[in-house]
C-alpha positions as CSV (number, residue, x, y, z in Angstrom):
1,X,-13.4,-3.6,1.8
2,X,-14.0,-0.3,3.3
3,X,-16.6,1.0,0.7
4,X,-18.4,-1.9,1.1
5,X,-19.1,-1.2,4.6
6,X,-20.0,2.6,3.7
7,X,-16.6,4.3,3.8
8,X,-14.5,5.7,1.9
9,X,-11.5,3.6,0.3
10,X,-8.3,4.5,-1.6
11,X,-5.2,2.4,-3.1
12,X,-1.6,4.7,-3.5
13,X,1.4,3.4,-5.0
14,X,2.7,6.5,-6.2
15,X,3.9,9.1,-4.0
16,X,2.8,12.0,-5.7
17,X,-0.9,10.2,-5.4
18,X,-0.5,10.2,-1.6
19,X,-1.4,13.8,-1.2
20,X,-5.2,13.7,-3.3
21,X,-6.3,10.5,-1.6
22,X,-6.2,12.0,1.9
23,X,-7.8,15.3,0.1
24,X,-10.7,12.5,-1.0
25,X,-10.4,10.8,1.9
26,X,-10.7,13.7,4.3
27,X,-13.7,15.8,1.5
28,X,-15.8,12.1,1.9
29,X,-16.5,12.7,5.1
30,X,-17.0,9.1,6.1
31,X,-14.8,6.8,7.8
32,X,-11.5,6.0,5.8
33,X,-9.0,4.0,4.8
34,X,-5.9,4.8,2.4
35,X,-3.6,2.0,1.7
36,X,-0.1,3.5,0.6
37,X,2.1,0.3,-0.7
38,X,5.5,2.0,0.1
39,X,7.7,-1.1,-0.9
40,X,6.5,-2.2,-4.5
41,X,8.9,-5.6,-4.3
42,X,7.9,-6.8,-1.0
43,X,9.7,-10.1,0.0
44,X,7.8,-13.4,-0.6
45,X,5.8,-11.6,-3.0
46,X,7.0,-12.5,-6.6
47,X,6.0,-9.5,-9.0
48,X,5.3,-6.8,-6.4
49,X,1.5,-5.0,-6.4
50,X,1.3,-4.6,-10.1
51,X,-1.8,-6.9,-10.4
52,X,-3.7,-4.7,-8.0
């Protein structure tokens, strides 16, 4: 959503991920957003973020 309105966008699920996408995110220098999923079995969501 963000790069379509010009920014800078990033997706973590893996911690060791976390680190490089705020590198990016920071280097871009437009406005960001990093999504870190921290809980990959989420209640009420049946298969956790593996179709992302």
């Amino acid at each position: 959503m963000v790069a379509g309105l010009g920014g800078h966008g990033e997706f973590v699920t893996d911690p060791q991920d976390l680190r490089p996408a705020l590198e990016r995110a920071f280097a871009s220098g437009k406005p960001a957003c990093v999504n870190v999923i921290i809980d990959q079995e989420p209640p009420g969501i049946r298969g956790g973020y593996d179709f992302m």
